[in-house]
C-alpha positions as CSV (number, residue, x, y, z in Angstrom):
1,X,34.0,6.5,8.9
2,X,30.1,5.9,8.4
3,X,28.6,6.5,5.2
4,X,27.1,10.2,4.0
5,X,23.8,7.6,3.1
6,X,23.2,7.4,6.5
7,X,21.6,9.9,9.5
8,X,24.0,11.7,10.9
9,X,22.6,10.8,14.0
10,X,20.8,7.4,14.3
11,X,19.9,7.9,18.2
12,X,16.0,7.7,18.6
13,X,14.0,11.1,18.7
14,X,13.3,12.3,22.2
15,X,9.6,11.5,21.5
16,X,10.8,8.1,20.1
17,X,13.0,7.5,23.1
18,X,10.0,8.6,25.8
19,X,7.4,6.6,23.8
20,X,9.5,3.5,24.7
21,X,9.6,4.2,28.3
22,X,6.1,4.9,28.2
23,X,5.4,1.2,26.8
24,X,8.1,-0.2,28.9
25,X,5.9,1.4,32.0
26,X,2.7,-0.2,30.0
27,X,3.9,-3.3,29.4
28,X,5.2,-3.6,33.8
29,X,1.3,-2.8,34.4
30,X,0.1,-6.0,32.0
31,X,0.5,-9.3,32.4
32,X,2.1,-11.0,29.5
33,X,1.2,-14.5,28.3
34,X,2.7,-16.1,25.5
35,X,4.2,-13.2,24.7
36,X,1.2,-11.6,24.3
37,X,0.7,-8.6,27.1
38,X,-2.8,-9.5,28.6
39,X,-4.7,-7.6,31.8
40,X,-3.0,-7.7,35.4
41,X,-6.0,-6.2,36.8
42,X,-6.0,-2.9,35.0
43,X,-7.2,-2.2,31.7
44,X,-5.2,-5.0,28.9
45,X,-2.5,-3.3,26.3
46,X,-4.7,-3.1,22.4
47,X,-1.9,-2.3,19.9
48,X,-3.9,0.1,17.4
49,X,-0.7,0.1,15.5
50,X,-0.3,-3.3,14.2
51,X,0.7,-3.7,10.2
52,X,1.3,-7.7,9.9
53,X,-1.8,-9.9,9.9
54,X,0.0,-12.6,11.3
55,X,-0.1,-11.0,14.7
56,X,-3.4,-9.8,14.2
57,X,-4.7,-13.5,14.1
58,X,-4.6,-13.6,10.0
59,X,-2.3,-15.8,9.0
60,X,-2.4,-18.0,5.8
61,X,-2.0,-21.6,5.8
62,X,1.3,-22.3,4.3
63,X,1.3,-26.0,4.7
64,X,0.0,-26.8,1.5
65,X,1.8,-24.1,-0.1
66,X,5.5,-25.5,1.4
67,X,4.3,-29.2,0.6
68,X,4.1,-28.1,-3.3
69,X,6.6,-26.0,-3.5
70,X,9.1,-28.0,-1.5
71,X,10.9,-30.2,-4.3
72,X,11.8,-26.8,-5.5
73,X,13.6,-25.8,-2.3
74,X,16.8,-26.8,-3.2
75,X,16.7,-25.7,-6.7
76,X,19.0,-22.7,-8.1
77,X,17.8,-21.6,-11.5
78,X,19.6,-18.1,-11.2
79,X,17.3,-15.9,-13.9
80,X,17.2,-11.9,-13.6
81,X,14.0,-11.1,-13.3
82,X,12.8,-14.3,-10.6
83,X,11.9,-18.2,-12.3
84,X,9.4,-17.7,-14.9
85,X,6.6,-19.9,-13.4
86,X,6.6,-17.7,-10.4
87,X,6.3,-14.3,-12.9
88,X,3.3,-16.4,-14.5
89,X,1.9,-16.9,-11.4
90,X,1.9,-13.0,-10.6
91,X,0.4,-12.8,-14.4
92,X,-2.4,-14.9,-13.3
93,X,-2.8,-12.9,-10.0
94,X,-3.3,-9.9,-12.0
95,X,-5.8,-11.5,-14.9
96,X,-8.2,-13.3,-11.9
97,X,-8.5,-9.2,-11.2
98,X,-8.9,-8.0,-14.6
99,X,-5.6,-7.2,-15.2
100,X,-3.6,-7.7,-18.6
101,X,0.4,-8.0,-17.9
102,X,2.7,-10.9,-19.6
103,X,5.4,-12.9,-18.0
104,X,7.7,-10.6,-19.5
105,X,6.3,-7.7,-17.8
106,X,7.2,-8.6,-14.2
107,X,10.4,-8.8,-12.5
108,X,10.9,-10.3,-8.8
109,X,12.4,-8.5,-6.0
110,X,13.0,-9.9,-2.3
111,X,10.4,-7.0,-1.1
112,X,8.8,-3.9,-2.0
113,X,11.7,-1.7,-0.5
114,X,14.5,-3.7,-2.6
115,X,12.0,-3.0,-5.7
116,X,12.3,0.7,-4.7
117,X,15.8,0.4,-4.9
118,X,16.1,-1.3,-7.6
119,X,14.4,1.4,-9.8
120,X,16.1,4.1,-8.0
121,X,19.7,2.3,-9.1
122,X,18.2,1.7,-12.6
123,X,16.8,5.1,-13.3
124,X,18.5,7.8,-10.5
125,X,22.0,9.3,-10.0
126,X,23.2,10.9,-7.2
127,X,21.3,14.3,-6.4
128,X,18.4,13.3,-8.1
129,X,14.6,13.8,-6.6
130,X,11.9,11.4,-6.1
131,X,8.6,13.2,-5.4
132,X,6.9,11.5,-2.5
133,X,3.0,11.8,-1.0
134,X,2.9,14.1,2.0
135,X,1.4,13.0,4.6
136,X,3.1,9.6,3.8
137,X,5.3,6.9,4.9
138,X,8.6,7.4,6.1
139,X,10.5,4.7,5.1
140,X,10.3,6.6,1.4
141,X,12.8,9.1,2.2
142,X,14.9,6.7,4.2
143,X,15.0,4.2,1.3
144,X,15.6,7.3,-1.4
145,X,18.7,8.5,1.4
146,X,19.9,5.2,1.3
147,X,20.6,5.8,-2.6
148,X,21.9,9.8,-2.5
149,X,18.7,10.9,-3.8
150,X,16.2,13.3,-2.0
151,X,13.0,13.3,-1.4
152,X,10.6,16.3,-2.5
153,X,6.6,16.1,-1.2
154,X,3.5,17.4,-3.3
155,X,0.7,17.0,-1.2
156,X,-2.6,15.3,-0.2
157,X,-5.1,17.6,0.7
158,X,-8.3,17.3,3.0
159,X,-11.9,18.0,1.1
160,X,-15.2,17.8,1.7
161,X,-17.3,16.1,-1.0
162,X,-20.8,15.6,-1.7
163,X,-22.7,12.3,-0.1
164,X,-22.9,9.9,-2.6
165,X,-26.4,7.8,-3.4
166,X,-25.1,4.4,-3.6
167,X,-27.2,2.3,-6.2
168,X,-29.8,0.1,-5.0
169,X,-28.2,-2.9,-6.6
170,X,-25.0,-2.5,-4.4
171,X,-26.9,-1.8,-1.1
172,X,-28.7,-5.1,-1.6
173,X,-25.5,-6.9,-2.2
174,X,-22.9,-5.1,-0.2
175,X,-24.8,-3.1,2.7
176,X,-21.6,-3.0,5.0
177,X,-19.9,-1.1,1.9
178,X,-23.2,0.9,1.2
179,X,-23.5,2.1,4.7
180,X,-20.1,3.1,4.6
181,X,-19.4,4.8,1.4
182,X,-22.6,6.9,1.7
183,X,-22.3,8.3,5.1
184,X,-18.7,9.9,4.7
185,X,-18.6,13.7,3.2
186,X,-14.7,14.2,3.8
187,X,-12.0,12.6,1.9
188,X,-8.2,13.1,0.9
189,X,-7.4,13.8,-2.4
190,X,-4.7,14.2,-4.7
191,X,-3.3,18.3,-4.7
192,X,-2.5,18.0,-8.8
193,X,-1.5,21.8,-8.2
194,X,1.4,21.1,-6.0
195,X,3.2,18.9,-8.5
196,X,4.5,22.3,-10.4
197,X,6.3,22.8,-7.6
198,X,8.9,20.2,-8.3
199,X,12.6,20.3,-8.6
200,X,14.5,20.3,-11.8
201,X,15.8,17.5,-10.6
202,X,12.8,14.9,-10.0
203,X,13.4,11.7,-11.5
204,X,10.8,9.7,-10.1
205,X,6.8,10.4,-9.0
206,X,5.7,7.9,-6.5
207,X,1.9,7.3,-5.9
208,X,0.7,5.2,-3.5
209,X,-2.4,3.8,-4.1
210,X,-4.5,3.0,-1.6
211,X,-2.5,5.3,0.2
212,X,-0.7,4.2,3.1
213,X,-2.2,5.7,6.1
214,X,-5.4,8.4,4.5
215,X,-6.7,5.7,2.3
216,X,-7.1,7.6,-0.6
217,X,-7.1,6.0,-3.9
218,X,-6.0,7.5,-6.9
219,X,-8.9,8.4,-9.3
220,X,-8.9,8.9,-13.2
221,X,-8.4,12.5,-13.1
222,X,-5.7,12.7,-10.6
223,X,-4.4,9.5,-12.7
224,X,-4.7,11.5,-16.0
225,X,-3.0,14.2,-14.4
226,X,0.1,12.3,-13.1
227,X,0.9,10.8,-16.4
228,X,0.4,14.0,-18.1
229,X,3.3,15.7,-15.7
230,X,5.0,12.6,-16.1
231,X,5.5,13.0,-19.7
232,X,5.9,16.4,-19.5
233,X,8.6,16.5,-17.3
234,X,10.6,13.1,-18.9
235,X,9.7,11.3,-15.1
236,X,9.2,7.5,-14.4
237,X,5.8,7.0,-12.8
238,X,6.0,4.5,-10.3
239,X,2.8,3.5,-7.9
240,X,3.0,1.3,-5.0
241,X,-0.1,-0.8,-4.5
242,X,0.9,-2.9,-1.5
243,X,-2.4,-2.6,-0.5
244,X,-4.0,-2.6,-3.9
245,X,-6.6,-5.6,-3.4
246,X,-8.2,-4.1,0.1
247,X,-10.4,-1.4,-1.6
248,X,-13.4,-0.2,0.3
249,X,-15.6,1.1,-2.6
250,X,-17.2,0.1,-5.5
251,X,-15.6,3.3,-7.0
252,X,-12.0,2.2,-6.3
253,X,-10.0,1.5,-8.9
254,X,-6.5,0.0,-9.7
255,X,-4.6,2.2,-11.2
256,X,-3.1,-0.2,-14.3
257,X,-6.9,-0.5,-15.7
258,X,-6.7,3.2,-16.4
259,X,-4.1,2.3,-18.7
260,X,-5.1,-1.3,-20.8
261,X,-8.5,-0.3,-20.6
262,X,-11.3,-2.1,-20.0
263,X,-15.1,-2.6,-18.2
264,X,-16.4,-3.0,-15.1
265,X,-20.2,-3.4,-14.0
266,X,-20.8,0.2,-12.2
267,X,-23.3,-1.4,-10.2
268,X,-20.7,-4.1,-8.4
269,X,-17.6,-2.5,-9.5
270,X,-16.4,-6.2,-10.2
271,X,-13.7,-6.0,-12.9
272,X,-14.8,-7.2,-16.3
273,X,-11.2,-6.2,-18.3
274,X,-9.9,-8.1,-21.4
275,X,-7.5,-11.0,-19.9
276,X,-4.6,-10.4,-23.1
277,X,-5.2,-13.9,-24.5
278,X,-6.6,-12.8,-27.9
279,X,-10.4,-12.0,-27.3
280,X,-12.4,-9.0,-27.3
281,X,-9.6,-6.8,-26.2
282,X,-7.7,-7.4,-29.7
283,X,-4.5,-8.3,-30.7
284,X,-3.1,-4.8,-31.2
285,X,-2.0,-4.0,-27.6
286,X,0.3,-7.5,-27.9
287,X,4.1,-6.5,-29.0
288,X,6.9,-9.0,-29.4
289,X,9.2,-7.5,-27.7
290,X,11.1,-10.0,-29.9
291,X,11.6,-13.7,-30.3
292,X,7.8,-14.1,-29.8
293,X,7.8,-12.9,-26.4
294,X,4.7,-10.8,-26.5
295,X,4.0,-8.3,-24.4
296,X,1.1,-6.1,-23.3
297,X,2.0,-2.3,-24.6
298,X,-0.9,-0.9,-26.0
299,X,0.5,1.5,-29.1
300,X,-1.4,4.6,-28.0
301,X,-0.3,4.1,-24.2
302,X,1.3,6.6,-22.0
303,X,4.3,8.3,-23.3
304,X,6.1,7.7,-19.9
305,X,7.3,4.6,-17.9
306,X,5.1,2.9,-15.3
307,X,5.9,0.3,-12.7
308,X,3.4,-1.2,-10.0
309,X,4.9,-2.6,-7.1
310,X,3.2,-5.3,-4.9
311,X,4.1,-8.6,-3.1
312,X,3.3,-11.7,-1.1
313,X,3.7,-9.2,2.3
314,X,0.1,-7.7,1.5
315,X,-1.1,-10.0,-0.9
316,X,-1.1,-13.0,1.5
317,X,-0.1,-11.6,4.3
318,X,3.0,-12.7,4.4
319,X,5.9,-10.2,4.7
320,X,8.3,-13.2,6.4
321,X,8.6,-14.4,3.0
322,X,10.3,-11.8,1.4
323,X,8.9,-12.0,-2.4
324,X,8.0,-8.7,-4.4
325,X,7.8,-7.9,-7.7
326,X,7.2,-5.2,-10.5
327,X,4.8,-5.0,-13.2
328,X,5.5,-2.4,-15.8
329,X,4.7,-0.3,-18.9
330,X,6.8,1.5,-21.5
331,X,6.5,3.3,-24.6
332,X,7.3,0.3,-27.4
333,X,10.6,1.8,-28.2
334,X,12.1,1.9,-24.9
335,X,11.1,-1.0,-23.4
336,X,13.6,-3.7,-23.9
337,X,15.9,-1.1,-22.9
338,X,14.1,-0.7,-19.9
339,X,13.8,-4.1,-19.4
340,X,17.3,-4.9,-20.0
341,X,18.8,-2.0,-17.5
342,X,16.3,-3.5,-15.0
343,X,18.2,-6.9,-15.1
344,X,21.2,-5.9,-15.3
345,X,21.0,-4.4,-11.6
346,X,18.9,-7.5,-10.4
347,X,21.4,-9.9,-12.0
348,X,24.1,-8.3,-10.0
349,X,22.4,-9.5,-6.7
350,X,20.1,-12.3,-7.5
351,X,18.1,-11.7,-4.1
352,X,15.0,-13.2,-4.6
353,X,15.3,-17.0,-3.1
354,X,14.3,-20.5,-4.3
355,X,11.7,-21.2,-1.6
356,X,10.0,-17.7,-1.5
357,X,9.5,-18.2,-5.5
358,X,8.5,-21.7,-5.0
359,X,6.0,-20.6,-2.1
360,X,4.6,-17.4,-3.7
361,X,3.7,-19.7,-6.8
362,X,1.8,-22.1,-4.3
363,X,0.3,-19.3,-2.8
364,X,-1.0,-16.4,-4.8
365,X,-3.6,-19.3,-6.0
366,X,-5.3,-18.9,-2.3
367,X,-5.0,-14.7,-2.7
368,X,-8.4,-13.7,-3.3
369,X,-10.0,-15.8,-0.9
370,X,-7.4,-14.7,1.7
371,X,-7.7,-11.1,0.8
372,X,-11.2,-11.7,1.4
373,X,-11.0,-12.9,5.0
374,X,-9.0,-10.1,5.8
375,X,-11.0,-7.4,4.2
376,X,-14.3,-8.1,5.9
377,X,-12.2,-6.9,9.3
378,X,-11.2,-4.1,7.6
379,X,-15.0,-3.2,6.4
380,X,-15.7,-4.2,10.4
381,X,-13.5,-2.1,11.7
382,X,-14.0,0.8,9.7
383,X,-17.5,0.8,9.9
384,X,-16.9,0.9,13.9
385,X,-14.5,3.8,13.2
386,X,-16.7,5.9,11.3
387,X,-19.5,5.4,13.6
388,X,-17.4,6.5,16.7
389,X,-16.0,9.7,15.0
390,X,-17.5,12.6,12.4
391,X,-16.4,12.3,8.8
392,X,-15.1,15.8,9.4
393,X,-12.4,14.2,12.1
394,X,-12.6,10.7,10.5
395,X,-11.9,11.2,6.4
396,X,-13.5,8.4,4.4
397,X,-11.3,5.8,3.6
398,X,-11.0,4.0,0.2
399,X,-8.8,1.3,0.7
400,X,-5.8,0.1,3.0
401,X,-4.9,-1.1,6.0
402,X,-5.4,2.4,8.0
403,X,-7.5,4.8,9.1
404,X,-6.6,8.5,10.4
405,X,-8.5,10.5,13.0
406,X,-8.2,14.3,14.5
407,X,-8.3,14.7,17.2
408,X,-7.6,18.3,18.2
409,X,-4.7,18.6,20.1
410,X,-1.1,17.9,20.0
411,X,-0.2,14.2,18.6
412,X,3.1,13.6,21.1
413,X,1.0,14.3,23.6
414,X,-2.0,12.5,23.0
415,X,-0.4,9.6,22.1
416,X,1.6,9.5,25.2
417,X,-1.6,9.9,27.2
418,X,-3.4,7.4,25.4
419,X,-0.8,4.8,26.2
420,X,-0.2,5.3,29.8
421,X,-3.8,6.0,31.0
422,X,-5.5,4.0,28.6
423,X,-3.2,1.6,27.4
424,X,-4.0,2.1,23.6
425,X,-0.7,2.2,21.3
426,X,-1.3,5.0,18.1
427,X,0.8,6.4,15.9
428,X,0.9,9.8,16.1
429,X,0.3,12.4,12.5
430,X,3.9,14.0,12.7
431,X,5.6,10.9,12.2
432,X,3.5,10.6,8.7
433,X,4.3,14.5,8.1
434,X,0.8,15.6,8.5
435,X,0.7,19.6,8.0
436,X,-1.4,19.9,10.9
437,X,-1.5,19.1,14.4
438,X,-3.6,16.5,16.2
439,X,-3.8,13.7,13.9
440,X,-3.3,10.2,14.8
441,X,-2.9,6.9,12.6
442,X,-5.1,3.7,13.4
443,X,-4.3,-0.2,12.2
444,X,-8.1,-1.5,10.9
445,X,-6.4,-5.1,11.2
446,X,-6.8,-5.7,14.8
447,X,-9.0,-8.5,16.3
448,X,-12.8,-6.0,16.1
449,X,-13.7,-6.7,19.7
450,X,-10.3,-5.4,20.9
451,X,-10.7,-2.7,18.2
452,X,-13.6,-1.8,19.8
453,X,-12.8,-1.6,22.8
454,X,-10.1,0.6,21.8
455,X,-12.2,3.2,19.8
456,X,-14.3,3.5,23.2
457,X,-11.1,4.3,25.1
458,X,-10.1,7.2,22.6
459,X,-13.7,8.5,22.3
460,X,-13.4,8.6,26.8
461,X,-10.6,10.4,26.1
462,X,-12.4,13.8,24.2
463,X,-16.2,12.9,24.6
464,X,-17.6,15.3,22.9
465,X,-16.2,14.1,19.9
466,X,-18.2,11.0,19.0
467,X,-21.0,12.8,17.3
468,X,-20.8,16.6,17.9
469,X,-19.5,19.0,16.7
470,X,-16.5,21.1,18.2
């Protein structure tokens, strides 16, 4: 009687099943204090997994946030694409960070997945393929099952690239991200070739960007690339930048910039784009889409759709509050069409709530300087990574929450190991759909002395790694 949407077996995966019992046996070992599993005399449990800054000790202060917004609580202004002062405040997120979008440009979602399936309603029958990063997160193809459509990977490939000098201007300012960008010669890029090999079917390319767990970022050529198949092939480009604001490099770039142009100072890499109010990026790229309702859609743009998904989850760490949204492009002649085929799916569920609009408008105000707290653990972090492990076993990353490391054996296994004998939670490369054996996924978010003391526990583990080669 279940649905053909779902698994046809939603039981846990043997490894799944044995990884609980592993933790379960972990977790007897510990002590555990305020829910928290501590040290019982043996070594404490370090969760290298962890994905929600509120557990890793990063939360943001909503009190001032639900004090403004609160009036607003009880307010029920039903509008399609969220209240308007909330899409203005995702407008001035973007414009603090050089970006150009107008209110009429975003639509609100109650998360990135429902933003997903939103599009996939909007733009996908039954059948249809969505073209998804591999190695990459699996919730893709479960939220893609969930709507009859399948999933079909092009891939991310491993390359080693020549050390980069870092200008003097940047070491001065930024030697944590000097040190770090200079020292790695092996990063994951973006396998252009493998795109040909999509279905007729394909509907839908997804980047992610910074990519959730290699941390690659997308660049101008792979960009210029993806559009170019993109209008080639009639395909909605769609790029999830959850993790958009946490990049590591002063080459990192945000993929919408590639598209409304714009400078930035290649010494800093601090964005210096045209904010859309009339001044020295001109008035050309503004459209009214009609009724004086002006939108940014510069005339020579792409000749395909593009959305970017984001939200409060990343943005201010907040994923309880369940507010997303999208930003998007479209040719001029499609996109009140767009626009309108958009609402009509969000109008028929109306998801988003009052308070999470009231509180994400109180709260992407505080974004930066939160994004900013959390992103000097990340540098930490990675710079202890990177110092533990060979670039060759440790790719550089450009941005993200995560970090991947090979370790040269099989991943069940080692991450089994890890947890019973050294009570370090990982997540192991098969459950990412890494092509090859013995890669393991690492949270940068946890507290840096436990992180630490983790990476010292995997490098015990294979010590001839930390320096040498195999």
């Amino acid at each position: 009687m279940l649905s053909s949407r779902l698994p046809k077996d939603l039981s846990p995966s043997p490894f799944f099943a044995e990884l609980e019992r592993a933790k379960a046996e972990v977790f007897a070992e510990c002590a555990v204090t305020d829910g928290r599993v501590g040290n019982a005399g043996g070594l404490p449990f370090i969760d290298m997994t962890v994905s929600s800054p509120v557990k890793a000790g990063l939360p943001i202060d909503l009190d001032a946030a639900v004090d403004e917004g609160r009036e607003s609580f009880g307010c029920w202004n039903p509008d399609a694409a969220g209240w308007k002062s909330a899409r203005e405040a995702v407008v001035e997120y973007y414009r603090e960070r050089g970006g150009n979008f107008t209110a009429g440009q975003i639509l609100l979602t109650a998360s990135t997945s429902e933003a997903y399936s939103v599009l996939f309603k909007t733009f996908c029958d039954p059948g249809d393929v969505i073209l998804t990063p591999m190695p990459g997160y699996p919730l893709l193809d479960t939220l893609a099952q969930l709507e009859h459509l399948e999933c079909a990977p092009y891939f991310l490939k491993l390359q080693r690239e020549k050390k980069k000098k870092i200008p003097a201007l940047v070491r001065l300012r930024s030697p944590q991200v000097a040190g770090m960008t200079s020292g790695a010669d092996f990063r994951f890029i973006l396998d252009t070739d493998s795109l040909l090999a999509a279905p007729e079917k394909a509907k839908i390319l997804l980047l992610v960007s910074p990519h959730n767990p290699t941390g690659h970022c997308v660049s101008r050529e792979e960009w210029n690339a993806a559009v170019l198949f993109c209008e080639e092939n009639d395909m909605i480009l769609v790029v999830d930048e959850v993790f958009g604001d946490y990049g590591f490099s002063p080459e990192v770039r945000r993929s919408w910039e590639y598209v409304f142009g714009g400078k930035r100072d290649s010494r800093l890499g601090s964005a210096t784009l045209t904010t859309g109010r009339g001044d020295d990026c001109g008035r050309e790229s503004l459209w009214d889409a009609g009724g004086g309702d002006f939108v940014n859609l510069p005339e020579d743009g792409p000749k395909c759709p593009i959305f970017w998904l984001n939200g409060l989850s990343k943005a201010v760490g907040s994923p309880q509050l369940k507010l997303g949204w999208m930003a998007f492009y479209a040719p001029r002649e499609r996109f009140e069409e767009f626009r309108a085929a958009l609402e009509f799916v969000e109008d028929a569920y109306l998801s988003v709530s009052a308070p999470a609009q009231a509180l994400g408008t109180a709260l992407l105000p505080a974004a930066a300087a939160y994004e900013s707290r959390v992103k000097e653990r990340l540098l930490q972090n990675w710079q202890t990574l990177r110092e533990a492990f060979p670039s060759k076993y440790c790719p550089e990353v450009l941005g993200g929450w995560y970090a991947v490391v090979r370790l040269g054996e099989d991943d069940e296994e080692l991450t089994l190991r890890l947890l019973r004998e050294k009570h370090v939670l990982v997540q192991p490369g098969f459950f990412f759909d890494f092509d090859e054996d013995g890669w393991v996924v690492i949270s940068l978010l946890q507290e840096p002395v436990q992180f630490k003391e983790a990476i010292g526990r995997i490098r015990e583990e294979d010590p001839h790694l930390g320096g040498h080669a195999h």
